[in-house]
TIPALO-75775 format. One line per field, with one value per residue (C-alpha): residue number from 1; residue in one letter; chain; x, z, y. Coordinates in nm, 4 decimals. Last residue first. Layout:
BEGIN
torkol	[NUM,...]
tidren	[A,...]
keba	[A,...]
x	[X,...]
z	[Z,...]
y	[Y,...]
//
This chain:
BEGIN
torkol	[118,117,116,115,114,113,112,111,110,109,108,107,106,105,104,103,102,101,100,99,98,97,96,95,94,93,92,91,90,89,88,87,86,85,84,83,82,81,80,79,78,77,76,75,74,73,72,71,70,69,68,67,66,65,64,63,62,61,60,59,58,57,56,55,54,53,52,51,50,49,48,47,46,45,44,43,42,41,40,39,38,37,36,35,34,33,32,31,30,29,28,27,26,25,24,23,22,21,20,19,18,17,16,15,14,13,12,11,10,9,8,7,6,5,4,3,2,1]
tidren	[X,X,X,X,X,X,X,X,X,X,X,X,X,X,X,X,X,X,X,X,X,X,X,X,X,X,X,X,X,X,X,X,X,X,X,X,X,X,X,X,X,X,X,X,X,X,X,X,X,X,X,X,X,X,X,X,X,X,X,X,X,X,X,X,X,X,X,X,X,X,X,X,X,X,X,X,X,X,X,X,X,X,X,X,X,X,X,X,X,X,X,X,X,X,X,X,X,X,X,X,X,X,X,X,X,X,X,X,X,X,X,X,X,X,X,X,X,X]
keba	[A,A,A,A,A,A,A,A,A,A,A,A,A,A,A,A,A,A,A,A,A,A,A,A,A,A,A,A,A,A,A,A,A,A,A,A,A,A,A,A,A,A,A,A,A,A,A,A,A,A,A,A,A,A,A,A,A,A,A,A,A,A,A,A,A,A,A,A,A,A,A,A,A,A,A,A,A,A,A,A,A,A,A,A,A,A,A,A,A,A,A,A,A,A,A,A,A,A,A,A,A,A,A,A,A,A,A,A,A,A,A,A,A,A,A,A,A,A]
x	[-1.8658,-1.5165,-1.2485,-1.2265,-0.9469,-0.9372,-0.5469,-0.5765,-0.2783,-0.4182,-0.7315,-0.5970,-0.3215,-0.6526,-0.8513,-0.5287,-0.5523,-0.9096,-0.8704,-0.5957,-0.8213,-1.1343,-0.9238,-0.8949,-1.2547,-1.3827,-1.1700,-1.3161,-1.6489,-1.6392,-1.4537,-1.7102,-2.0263,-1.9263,-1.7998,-2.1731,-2.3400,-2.1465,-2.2416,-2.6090,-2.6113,-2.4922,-2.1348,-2.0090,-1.6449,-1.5562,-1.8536,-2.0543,-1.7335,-1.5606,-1.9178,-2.0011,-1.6177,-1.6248,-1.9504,-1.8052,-1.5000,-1.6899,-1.9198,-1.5719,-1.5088,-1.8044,-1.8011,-1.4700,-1.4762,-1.8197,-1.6893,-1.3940,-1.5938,-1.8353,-1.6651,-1.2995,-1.2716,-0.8607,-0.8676,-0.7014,-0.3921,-0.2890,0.0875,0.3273,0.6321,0.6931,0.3973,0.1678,-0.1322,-0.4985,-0.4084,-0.7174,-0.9407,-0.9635,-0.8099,-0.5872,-0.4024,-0.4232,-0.1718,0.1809,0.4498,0.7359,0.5993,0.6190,0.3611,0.1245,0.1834,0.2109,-0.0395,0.0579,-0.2356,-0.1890,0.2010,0.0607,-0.1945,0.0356,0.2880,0.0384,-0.1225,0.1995,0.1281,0.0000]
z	[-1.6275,-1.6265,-1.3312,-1.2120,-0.9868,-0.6019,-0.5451,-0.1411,-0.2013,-0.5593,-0.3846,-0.0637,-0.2823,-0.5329,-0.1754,-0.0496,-0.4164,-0.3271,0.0005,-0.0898,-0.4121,-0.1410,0.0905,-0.1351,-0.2126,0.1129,0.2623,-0.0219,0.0262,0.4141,0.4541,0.2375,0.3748,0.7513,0.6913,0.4856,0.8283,1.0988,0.8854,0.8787,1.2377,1.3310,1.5023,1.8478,1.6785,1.9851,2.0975,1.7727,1.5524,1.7634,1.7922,1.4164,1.3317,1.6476,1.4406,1.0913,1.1317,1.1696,0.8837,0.6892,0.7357,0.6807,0.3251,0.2603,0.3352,0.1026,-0.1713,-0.1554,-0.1958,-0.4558,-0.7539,-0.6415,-0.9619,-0.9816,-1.3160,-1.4320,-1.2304,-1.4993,-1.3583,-1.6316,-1.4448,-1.4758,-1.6702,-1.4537,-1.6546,-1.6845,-1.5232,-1.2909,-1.3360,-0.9881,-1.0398,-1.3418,-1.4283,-1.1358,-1.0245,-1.0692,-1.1758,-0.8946,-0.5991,-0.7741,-0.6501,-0.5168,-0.7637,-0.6514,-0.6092,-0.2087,-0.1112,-0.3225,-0.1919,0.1640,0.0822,-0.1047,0.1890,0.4348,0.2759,0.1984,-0.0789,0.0000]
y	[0.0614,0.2206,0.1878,0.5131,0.4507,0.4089,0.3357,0.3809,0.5905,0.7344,0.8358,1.0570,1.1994,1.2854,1.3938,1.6251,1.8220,1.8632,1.9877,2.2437,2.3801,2.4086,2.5640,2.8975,2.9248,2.8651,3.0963,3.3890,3.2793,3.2899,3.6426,3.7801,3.6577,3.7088,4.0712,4.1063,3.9266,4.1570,4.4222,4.3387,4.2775,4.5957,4.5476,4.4733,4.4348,4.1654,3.9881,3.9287,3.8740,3.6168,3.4519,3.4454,3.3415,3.0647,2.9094,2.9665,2.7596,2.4179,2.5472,2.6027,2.2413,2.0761,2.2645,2.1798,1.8181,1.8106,1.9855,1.7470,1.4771,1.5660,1.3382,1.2854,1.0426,0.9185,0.8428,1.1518,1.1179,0.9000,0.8755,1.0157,1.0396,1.3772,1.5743,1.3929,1.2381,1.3832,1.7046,1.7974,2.1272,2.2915,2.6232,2.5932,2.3068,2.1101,1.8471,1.9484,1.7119,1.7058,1.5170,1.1839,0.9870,1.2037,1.4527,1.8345,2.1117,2.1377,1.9665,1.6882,1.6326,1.6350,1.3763,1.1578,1.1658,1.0947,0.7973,0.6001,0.3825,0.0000]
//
């Protein structure tokens, strides 16, 4: 079996899970069908709605201390408080959302769960 960790780590930082050199995305969420170093079909690695879900459960885990840090310390008018809220949780949830998914693919290709055809 692959080492877990390693993939993972190497997914979230944009790189190959097997490799480490080749990058994974090519542009913001779009996967490379093969590594451009050692040619691993990263493309058949399926992450599907997975790593919207991970991301989603994990910026509603962030939200709650974010609503109360924001309610007791700035003090502000609701609507503010909920436009700050808005902003600051779109643009976090875009930006983890490209780490997560680049974790799920290391994720996959350790556990080696291809797409395997019909």
């Amino acid at each position: 079996m692959r080492d877990s960790r390693s993939a993972m780590l190497r997914g979230t930082l944009n790189r190959c899970p097997c490799c480490g050199e080749g990058r994974v995305f090519s542009g913001y969420l779009k996967i490379v069908p093969r590594c451009e170093a050692c040619d691993e079909p990263l493309g058949a690695y399926p992450s599907a709605d997975g790593p919207a879900f991970f991301t989603i459960t994990i910026m509603m885990l962030l939200l709650i201390p974010m609503i109360g840090f924001g309610w007791t310390v700035f003090r502000s008018d609701p609507m503010t408080l909920l436009i700050g809220l808005i902003i600051i949780t779109t643009i976090m949830t875009l930006v983890l959302l490209r780490f997560v998914k680049g974790a799920f693919l290391g994720y996959l290709w350790a556990h080696d769960e291809r797409d395997r055809g019909s």
